[in-house]
C-alpha positions in Angstrom: 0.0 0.0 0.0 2.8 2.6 0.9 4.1 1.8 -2.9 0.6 2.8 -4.4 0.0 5.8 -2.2 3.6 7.3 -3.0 4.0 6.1 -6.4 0.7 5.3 -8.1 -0.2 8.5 -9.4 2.8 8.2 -12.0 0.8 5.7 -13.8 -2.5 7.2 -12.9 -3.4 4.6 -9.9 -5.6 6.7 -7.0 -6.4 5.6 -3.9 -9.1 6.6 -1.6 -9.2 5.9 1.8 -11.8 6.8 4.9 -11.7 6.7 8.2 -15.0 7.4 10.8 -12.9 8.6 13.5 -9.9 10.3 13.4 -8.6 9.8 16.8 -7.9 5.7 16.1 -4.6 5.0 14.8 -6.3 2.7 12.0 -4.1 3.6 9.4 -0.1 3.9 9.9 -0.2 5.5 6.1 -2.6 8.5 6.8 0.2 11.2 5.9 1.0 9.4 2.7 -2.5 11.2 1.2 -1.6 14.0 0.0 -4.8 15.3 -0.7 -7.5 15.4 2.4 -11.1 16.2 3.1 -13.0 17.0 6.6 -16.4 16.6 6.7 -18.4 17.1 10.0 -16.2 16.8 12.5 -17.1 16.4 16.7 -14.0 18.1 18.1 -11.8 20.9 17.1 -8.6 18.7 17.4 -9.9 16.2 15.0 -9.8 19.2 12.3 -5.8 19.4 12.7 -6.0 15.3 13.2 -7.2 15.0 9.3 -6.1 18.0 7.8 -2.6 18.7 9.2 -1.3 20.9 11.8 -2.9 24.5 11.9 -5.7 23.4 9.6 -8.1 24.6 12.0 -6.9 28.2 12.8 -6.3 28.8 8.7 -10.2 28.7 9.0 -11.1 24.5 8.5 -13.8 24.7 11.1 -15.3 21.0 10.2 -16.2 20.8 14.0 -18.8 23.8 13.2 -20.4 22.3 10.5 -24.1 21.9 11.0 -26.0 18.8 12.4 -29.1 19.9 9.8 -28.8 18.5 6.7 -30.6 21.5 4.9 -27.3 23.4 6.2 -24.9 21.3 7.3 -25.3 18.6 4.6 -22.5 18.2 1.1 -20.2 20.9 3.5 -16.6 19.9 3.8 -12.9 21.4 4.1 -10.2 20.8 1.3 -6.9 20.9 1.8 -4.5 19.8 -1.7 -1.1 19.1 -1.4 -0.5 22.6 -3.1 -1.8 24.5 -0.6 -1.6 24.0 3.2 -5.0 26.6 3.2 -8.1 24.5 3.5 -11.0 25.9 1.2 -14.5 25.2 2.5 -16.9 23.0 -0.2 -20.0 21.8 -1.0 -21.8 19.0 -2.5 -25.1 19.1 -4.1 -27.4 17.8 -1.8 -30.9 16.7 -2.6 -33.6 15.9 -0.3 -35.8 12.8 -0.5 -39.2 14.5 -1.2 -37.0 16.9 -4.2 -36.0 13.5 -5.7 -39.0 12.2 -5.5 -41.0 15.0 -7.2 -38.4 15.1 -9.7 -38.8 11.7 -10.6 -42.6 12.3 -10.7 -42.3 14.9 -12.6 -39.9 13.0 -15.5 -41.9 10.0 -16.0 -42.5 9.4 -20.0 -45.5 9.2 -21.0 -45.3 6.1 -23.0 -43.0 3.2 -23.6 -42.5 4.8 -27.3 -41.4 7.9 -25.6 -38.7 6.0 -23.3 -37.0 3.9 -25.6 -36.5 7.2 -27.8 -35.4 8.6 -24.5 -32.8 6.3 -24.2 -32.0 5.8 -27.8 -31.1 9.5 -27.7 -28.9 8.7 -24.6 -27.2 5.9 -26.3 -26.2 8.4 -29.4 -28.5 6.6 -31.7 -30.2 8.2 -34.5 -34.4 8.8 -34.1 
């Protein structure tokens, strides 16, 4: 794995890794990702803990990120290799009851009209 992580990218390999809590020392590789993201966050240590030392006084403040999902949910902190500042992100985030009016809302009307739908999709001529 330490291979991968610090020579993969050369040959376009990318790994991903996760961890739920940042405290646990789960991963004896975690500074060999260059590239980190904080999402919600329970204490203001754990901010420095994923994103490096000072993370959290250049403005990372993933502890602050709200519990609502109307506010809180998609948010997370960046911080590339590039640059030690962290830049504050989000997601799209789309509620259950949006989805599903959208999908009511984009029903064909026949089974003509969907397999043009996805003829069309596929690059086909109609």
């Amino acid at each position: 794995m330490v291979t991968l992580t610090t020579q993969g990218r050369a040959v376009g390999y990318c790994v991903v890794a996760a961890l739920q809590d940042p405290r646990k020392e789960v991963m004896s590789i975690r500074n060999l990702f260059p590239d980190r993201i904080a999402m919600r966050l329970d204490e203001p240590e754990q901010v420095d803990m994923v994103l490096g030392d000072g993370a959290r006084d250049r403005g990372a403040h993933a502890d602050l990120i709200s519990v609502n999902p109307e506010i809180g949910a998609g948010v997370a902190y960046v911080r590339l290799e590039t640059d030690p500042d962290p830049i504050r992100v989000r997601a799209a985030w789309v509620s259950d009851p949006d989805i599903r009016a959208m999908a009511a809302t984009c029903v064909p009307e026949s089974a003509a009209e969907l397999e043009t739908a996805v003829a069309i999709e596929a690059g086909a001529a109609v």
